[in-house]
C-alpha positions as CSV (number, residue, x, y, z in Angstrom):
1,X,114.3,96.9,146.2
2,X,116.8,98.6,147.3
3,X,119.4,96.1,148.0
4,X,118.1,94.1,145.1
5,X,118.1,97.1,142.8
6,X,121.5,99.6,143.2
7,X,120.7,102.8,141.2
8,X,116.8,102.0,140.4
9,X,116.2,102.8,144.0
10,X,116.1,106.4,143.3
11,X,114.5,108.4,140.7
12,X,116.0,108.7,137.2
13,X,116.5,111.4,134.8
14,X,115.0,110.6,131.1
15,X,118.7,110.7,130.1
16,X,119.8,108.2,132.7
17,X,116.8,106.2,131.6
18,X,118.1,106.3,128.1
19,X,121.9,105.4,129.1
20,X,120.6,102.2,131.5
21,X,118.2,101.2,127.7
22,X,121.4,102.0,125.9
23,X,123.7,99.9,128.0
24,X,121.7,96.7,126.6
25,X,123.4,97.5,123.4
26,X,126.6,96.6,124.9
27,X,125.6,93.7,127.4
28,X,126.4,89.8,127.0
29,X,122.9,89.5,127.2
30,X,122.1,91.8,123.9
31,X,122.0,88.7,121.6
32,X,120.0,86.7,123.5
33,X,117.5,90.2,123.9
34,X,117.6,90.7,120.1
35,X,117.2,87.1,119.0
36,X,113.2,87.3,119.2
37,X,113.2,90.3,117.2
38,X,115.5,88.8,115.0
39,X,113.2,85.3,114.3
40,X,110.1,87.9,113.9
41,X,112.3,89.3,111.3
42,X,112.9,86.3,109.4
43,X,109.3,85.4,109.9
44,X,108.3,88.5,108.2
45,X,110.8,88.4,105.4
46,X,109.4,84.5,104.6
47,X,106.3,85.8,104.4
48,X,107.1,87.9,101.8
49,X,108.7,86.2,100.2
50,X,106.5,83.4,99.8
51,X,103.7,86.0,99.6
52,X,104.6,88.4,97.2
53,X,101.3,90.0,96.5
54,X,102.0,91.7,99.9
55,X,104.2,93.8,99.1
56,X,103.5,97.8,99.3
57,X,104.1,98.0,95.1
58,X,101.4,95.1,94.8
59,X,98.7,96.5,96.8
60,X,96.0,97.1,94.0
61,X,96.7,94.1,92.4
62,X,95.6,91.5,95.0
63,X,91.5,91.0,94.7
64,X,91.9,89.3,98.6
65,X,95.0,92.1,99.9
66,X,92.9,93.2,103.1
67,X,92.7,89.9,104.2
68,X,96.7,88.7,103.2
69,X,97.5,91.5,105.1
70,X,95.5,91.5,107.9
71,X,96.7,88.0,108.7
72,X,99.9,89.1,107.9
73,X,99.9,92.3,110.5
74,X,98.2,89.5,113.1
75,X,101.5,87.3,112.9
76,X,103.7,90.0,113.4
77,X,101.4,91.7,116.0
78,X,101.6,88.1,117.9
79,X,105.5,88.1,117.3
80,X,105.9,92.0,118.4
81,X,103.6,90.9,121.7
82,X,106.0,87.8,122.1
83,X,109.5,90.1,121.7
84,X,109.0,92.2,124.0
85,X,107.3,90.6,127.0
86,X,110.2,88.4,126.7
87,X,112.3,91.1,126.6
88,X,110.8,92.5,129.6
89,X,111.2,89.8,131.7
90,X,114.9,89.4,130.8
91,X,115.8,93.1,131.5
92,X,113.8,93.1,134.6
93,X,115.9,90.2,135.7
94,X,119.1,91.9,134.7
95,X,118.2,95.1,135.9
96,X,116.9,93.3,139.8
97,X,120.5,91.1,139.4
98,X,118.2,87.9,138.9
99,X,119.7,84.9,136.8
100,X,117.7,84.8,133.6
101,X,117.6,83.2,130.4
102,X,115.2,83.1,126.8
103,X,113.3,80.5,128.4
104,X,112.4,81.9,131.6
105,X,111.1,84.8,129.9
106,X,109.5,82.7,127.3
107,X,107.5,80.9,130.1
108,X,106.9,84.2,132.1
109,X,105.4,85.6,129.2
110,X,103.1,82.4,127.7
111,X,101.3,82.5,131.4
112,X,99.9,86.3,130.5
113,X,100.0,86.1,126.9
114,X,96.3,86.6,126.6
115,X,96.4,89.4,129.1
116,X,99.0,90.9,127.0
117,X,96.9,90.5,123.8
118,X,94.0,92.4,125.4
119,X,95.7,94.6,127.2
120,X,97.6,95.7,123.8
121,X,95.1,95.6,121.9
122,X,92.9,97.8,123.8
123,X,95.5,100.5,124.7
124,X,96.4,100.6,120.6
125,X,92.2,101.2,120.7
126,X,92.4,104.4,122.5
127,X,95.8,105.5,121.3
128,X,94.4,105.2,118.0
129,X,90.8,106.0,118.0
130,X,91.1,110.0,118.6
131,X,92.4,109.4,114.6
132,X,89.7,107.6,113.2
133,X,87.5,110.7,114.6
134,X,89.2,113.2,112.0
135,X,89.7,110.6,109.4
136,X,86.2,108.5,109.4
137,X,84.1,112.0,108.6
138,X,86.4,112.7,106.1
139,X,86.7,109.2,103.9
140,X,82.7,109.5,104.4
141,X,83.0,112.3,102.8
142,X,84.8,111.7,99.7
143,X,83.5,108.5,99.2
144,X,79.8,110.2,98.6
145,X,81.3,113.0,96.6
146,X,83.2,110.3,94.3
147,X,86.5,108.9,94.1
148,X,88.2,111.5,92.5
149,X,85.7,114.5,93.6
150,X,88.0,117.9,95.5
151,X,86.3,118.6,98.8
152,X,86.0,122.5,98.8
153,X,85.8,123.1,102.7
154,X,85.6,126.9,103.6
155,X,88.0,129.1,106.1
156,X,85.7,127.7,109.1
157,X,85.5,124.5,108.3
158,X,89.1,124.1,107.4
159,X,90.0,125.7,111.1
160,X,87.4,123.0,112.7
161,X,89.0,120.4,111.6
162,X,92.5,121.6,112.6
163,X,91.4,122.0,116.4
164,X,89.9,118.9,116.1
165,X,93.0,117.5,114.8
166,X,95.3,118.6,117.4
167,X,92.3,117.7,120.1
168,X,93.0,114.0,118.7
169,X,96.7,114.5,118.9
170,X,96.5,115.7,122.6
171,X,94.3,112.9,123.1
172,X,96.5,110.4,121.6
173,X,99.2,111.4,123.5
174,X,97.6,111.4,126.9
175,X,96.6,108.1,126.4
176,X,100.3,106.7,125.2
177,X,101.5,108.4,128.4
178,X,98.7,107.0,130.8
179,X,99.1,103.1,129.1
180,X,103.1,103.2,128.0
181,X,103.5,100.6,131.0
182,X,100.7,98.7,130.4
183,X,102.7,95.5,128.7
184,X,105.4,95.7,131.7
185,X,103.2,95.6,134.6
186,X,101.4,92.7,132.8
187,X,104.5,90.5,132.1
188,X,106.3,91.7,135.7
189,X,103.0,92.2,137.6
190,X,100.6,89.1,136.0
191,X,98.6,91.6,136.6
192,X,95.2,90.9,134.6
193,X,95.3,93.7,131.3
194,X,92.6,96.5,132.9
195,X,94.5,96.3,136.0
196,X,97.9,96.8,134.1
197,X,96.2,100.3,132.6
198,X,95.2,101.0,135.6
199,X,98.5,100.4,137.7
200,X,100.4,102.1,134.1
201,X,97.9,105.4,134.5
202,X,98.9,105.9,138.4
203,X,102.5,105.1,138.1
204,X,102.5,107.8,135.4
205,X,99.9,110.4,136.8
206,X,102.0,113.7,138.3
207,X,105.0,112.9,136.1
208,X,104.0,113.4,132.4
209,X,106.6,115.4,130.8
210,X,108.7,113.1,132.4
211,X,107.3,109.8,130.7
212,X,106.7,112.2,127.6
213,X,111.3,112.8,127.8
214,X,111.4,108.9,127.4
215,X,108.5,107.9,124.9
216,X,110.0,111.0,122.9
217,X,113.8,109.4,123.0
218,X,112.2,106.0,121.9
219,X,110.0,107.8,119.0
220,X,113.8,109.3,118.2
221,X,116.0,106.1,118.0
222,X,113.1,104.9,116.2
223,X,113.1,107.2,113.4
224,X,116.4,106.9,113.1
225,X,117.0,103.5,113.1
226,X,113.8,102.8,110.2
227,X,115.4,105.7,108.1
228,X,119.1,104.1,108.2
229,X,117.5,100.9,107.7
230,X,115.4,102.1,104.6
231,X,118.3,103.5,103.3
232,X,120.6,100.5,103.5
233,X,117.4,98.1,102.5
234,X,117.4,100.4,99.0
235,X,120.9,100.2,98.6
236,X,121.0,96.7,98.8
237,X,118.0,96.6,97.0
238,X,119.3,98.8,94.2
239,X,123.0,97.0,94.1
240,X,122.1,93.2,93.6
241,X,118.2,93.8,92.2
242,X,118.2,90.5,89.9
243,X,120.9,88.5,91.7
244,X,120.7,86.3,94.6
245,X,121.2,88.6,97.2
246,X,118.3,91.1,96.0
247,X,115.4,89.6,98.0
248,X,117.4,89.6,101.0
249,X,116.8,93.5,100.8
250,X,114.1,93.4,103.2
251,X,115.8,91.1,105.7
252,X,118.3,93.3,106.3
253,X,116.0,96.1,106.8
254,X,113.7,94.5,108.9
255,X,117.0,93.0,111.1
256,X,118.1,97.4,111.3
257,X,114.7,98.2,112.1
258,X,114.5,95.9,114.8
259,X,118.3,96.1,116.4
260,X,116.6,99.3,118.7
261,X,113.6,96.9,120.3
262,X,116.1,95.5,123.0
263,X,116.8,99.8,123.8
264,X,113.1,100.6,123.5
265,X,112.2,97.8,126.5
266,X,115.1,98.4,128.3
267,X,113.9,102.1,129.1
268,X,110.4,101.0,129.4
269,X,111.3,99.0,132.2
270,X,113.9,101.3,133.2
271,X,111.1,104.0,133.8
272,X,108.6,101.6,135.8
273,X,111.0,101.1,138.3
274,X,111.5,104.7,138.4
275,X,108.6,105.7,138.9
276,X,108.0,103.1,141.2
277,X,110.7,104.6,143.1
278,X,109.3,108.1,142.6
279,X,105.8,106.1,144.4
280,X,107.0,103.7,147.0
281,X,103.6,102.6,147.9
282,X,102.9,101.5,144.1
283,X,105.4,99.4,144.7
284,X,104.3,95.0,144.0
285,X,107.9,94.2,143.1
């Protein structure tokens, strides 16, 4: 890799991770990198559109809402899935020097698409689960003392549940650390998706705070980028409500939301080259 590869040879700082993400912003390739996100965009938007009762403000009014929007968070898992293992494979490419192109990485990722599916799917199942452990007890809870009942929980009780809260959090975050890589070495790997965690958890193990300094920047361009996004999506929203242009509001907040996911890969990959680089005999690439 090292004559294929220039600067990934060696180890990265998080901030150098975050400038070779960043510098996707500003590449020829960026459209071609954004143009999945943007279709699930659209996708998303026509769904709404054509669906209205999904919407947050209709929530109690749809008798079948958990199913609507279950089938509605499937798509845009699927699309999310498809976005950025072609994203992957295109930055990969990029980063490597490779010629690449939206079909390439389209094929590349329909021959592990399935592999991708499980292998998401199950590292959202741990990431997540630790949560359900606070949360399950608790809805139990309230839903045998009544809808509208106030749970009177004493000093101890109330101090349990806050170490078991941030037991959950620490757990959650070990496991977003160990499987962060998971997708990548799937799509770059074909690597089947329990041998993805697997090769994700020892590329990461010995360098947490390190992978933590990335997912952390990611979290924070993130945030930023939905908050802009829901601002702009209200002013629009607010500005032509009743004309034309009003129920293009959540286009163009999806479209914000979504201009980071070309970033958010590119430092993914970015960092499992790194830390390929920080453990040579890791390497498959």
């Amino acid at each position: 890799m090292a004559e294929e590869g220039g600067y990934l040879v060696v180890p990265q700082s998080v901030l150098e991770i975050f400038g070779t993400g960043l510098s996707f912003l500003f590449s020829k390739q960026y459209f071609v990198l954004f143009l999945p996100f943007l279709l699930l965009s659209v996708l998303e938007w026509l769904f709404l559109i054509f669906f209205p009762s999904l919407r947050l403000n209709d929530l109690a009014l749809t008798g079948f809402l958990p199913l609507k929007v279950s089938f509605l968070g499937l798509i845009t898992f699927f699309g999310y899935l498809l976005a950025i293992g072609i994203d992957t494979s295109i930055v990969a490419d990029e980063l490597l020097g490779i010629e690449t192109s939206l079909g390439k990485g389209y094929e590349k990722v329909f021959e592990v698409f399935r592999e991708l599916l499980v292998g998401s799917f199950l590292v959202a199942l741990l990431v997540f689960s630790p949560m359900f452990i606070v949360l399950f007890p608790l809805s139990f809870l309230q839903k045998k003392l009544g809808e509208f009942a106030i749970i009177n929980l004493d000093n101890s009780t109330i101090n349990l549940l806050g170490i078991l809260g941030l037991v959950c959090f620490a757990l959650q975050v070990i496991f977003l650390i160990w499987f962060c890589l998971t997708p990548v070495c799937i799509v770059l790997e074909k690597n089947r998706a329990i041998n993805a965690m697997n090769k994700s958890r020892e590329l990461t193990r010995g360098n947490w705070f390190h992978v933590l300094g990335v997912i952390f920047l990611i979290s924070v361009i993130f945030s930023i980028t939905s908050s802009a996004a829901s601002f702009i999506g209200k002013f629009v929203n607010g500005s032509f409500a009743g004309t034309l242009l009003g129920p293009f509001a959540f286009l163009v907040e999806t479209i914000i939301s979504n201009l980071v996911g070309p970033i958010s890969v590119g430092m993914l990959v970015a960092l499992y080259f790194d830390l390929l680089a920080r453990k040579p005999y890791l390497k498959s690439l």
